[in-house]
PAZA-138269 format. One line per 3 residues: number of its first residue (from 1); their letters; for each residue y, x, z of N, C-alpha, C, O, CB. Coordinates in Angstrom, 2 decimals. Glycine has a CB too. Example, Ala and Ser with C-alpha at 12.3 -4.5 7.8 and 13.67 -1.06 7.14 Angstrom:
! residues 2
1 = as = -5.69:13.19:7.80:-4.50:12.30:7.80:-3.30:13.20:7.80:-3.32:14.24:8.46:-4.47:11.31:9.05 ~ -2.25:12.85:7.08:-1.06:13.67:7.14:0.03:12.90:7.87:1.14:13.41:8.04:-0.60:14.08:5.72
This chain:
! residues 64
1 = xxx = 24.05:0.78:-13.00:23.53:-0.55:-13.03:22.49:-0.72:-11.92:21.62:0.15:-11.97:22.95:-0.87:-14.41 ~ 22.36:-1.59:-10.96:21.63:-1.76:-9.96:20.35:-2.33:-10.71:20.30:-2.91:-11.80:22.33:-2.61:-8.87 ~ 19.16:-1.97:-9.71:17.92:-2.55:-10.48:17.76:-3.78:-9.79:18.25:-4.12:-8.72:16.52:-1.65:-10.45
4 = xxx = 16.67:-4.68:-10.91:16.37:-6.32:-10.32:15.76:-6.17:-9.84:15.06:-5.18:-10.03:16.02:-7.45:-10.85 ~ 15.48:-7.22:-8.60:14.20:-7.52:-8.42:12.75:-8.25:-8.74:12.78:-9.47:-8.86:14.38:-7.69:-7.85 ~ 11.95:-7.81:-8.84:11.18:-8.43:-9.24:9.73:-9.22:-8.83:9.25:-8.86:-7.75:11.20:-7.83:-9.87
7 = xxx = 9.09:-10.12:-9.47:8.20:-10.64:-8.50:7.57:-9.77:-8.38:7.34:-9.50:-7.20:7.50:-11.71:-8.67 ~ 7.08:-9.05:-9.16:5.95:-8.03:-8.60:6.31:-6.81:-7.60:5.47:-6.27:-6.88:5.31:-7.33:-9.82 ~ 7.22:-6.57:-7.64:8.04:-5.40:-6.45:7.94:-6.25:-5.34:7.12:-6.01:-4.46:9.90:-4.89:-6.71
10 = xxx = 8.88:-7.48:-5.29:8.32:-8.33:-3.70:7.05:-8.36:-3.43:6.82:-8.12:-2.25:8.57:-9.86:-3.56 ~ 5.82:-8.64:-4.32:4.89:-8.73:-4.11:4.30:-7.52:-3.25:3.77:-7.58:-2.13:4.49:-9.05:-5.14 ~ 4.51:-6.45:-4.02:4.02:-5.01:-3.32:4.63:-4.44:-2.37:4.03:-3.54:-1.77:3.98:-3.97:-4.12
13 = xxx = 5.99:-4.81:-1.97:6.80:-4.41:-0.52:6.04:-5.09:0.21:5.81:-4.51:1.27:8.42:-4.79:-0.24 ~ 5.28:-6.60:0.05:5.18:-7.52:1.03:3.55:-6.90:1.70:3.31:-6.82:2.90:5.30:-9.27:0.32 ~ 2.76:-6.59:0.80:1.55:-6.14:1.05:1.53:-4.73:1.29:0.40:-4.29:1.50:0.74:-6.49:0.08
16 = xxx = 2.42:-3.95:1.32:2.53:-2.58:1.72:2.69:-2.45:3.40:2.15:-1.77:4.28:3.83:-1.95:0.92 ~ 3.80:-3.55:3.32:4.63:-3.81:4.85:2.99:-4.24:5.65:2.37:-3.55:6.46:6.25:-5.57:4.83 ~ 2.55:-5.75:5.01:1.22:-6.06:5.99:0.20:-4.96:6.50:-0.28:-4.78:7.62:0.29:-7.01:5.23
19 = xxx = 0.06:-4.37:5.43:-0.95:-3.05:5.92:-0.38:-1.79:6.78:-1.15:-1.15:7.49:-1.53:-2.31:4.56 ~ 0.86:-1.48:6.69:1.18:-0.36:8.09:1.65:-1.28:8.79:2.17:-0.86:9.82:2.32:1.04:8.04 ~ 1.70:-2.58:8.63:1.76:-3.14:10.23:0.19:-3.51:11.08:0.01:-4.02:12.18:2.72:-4.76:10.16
22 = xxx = -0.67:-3.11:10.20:-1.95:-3.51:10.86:-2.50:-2.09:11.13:-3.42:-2.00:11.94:-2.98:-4.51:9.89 ~ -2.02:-1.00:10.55:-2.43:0.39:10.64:-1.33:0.60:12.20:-1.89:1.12:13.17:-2.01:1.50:8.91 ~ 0.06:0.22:12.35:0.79:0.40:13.61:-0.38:-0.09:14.76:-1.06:0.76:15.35:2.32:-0.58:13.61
25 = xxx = -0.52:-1.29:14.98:-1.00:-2.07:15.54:-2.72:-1.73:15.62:-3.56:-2.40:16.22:-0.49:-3.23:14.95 ~ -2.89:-0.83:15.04:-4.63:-0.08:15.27:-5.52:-0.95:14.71:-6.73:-0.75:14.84:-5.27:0.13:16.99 ~ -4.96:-2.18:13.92:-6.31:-3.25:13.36:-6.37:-2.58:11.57:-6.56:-3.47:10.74:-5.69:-5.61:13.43
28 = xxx = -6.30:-1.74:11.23:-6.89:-1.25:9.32:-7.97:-0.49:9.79:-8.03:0.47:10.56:-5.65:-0.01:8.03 ~ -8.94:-1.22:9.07:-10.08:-0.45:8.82:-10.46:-0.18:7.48:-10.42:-0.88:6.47:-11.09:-0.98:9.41 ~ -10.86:1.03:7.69:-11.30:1.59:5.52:-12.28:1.04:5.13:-12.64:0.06:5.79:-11.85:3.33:4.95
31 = xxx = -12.84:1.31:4.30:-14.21:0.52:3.37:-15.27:0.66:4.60:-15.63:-0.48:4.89:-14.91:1.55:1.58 ~ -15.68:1.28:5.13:-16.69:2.01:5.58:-16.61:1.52:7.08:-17.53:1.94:7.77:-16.55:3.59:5.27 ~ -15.73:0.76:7.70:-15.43:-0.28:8.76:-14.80:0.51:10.12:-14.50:0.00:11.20:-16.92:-1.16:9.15
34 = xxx = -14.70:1.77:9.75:-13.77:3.04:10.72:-12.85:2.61:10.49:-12.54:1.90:9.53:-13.67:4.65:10.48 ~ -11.87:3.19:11.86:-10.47:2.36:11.94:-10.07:3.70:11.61:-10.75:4.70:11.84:-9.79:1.46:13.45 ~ -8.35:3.69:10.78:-7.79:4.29:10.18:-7.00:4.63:11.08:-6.23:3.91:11.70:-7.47:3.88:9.20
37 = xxx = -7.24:6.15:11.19:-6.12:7.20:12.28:-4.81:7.40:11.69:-3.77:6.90:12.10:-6.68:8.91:12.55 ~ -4.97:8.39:10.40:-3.93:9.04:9.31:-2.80:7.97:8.54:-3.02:7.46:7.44:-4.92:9.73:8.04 ~ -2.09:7.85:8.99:-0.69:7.45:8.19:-0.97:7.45:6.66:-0.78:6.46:5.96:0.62:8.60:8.51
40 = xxx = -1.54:8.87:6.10:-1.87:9.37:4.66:-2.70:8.13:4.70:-2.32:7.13:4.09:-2.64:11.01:4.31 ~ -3.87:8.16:5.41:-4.91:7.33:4.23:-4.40:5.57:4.76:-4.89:4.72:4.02:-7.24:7.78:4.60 ~ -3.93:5.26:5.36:-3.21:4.02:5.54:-2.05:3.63:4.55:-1.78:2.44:4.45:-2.66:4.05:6.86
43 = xxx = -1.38:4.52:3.83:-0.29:4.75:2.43:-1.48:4.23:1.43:-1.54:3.14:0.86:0.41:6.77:2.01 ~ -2.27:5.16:1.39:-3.64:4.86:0.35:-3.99:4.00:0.06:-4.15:3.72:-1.13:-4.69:5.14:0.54 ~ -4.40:2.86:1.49:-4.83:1.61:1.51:-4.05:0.60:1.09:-4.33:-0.44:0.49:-5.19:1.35:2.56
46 = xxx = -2.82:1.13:1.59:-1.81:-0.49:1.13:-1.26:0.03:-0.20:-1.05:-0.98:-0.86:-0.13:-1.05:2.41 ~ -1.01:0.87:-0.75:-0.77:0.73:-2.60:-1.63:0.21:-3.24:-1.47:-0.77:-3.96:-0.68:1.94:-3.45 ~ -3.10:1.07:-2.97:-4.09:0.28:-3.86:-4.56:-1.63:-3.75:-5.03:-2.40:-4.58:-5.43:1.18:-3.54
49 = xxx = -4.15:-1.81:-2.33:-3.90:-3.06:-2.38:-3.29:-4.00:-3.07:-3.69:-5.05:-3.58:-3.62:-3.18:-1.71 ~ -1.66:-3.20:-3.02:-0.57:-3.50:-3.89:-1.08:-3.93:-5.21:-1.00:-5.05:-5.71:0.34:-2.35:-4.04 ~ -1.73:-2.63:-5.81:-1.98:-2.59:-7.11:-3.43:-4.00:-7.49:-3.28:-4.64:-8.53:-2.42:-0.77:-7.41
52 = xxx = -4.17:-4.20:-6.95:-5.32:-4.97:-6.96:-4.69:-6.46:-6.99:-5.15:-7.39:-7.65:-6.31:-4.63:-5.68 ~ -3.21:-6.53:-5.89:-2.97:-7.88:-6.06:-1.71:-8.19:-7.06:-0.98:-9.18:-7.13:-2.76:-8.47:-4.66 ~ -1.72:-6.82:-7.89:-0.93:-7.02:-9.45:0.65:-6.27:-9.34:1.55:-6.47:-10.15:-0.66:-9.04:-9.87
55 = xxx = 0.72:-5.68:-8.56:2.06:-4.71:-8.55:2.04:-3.89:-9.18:1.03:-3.31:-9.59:2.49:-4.11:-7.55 ~ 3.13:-3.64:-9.40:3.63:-2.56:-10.61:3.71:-1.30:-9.75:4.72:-1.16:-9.07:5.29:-2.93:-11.44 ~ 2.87:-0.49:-9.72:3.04:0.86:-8.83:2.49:1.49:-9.67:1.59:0.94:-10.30:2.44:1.09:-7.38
58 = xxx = 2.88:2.94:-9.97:2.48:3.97:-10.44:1.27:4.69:-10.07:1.05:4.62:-8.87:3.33:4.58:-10.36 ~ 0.35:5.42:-10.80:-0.73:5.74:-10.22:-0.55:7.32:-9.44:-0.12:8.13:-10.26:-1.83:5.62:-11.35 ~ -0.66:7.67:-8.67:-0.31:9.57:-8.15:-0.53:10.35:-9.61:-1.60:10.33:-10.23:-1.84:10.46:-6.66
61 = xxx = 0.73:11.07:-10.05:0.49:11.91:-10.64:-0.49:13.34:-10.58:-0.02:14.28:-9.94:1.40:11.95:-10.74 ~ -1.36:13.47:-11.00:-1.73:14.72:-11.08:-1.22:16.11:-11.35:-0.34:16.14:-12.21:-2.36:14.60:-11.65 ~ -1.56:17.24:-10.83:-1.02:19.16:-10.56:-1.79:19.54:-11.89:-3.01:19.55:-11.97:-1.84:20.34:-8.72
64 = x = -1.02:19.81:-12.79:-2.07:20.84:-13.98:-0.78:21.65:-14.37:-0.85:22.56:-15.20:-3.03:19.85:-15.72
C-alpha cells in the first residue's frame, strides 16, 4: 500500500528543502550568528525547524 501524503510531511519537505538551500548557498546561520560549514549541523537546523513549524518528524533515537 503506498503511503499518503500529508499536510504535515509537505510541510516538513518544504522547510527542510528551504534550509539546505540556504546552507548550499552559504546564507544559514546557527543561533549564535556563525555561518554553518557542516552539512551535519545544517540537517540539525532544518528538522528542528520542521518540527517547531509542526511536522511530524521523529526525534534521533538514542545508543543504550
Amino acid at each position: 500500500m503506498a503511503k499518503k501524503s500529508t499536510a504535515s510531511g509537505s510541510k516538513g519537505k518544504s522547510k527542510i528543502h528551504k534550509v539546505m538551500e540556504e546552507h548550499k548557498e552559504g546564507k544559514l546561520r546557527s543561533s549564535s550568528g556563525k555561518k554553518v560549514q557542516s552539512r551535519k549541523q545544517a540537517i540539525a537546523i532544518a528538522l528542528s525547524e520542521a518540527r517547531q513549524s509542526g511536522a511530524k518528524i521523529p526525534k534521533k533515537k538514542s545508543k543504550s
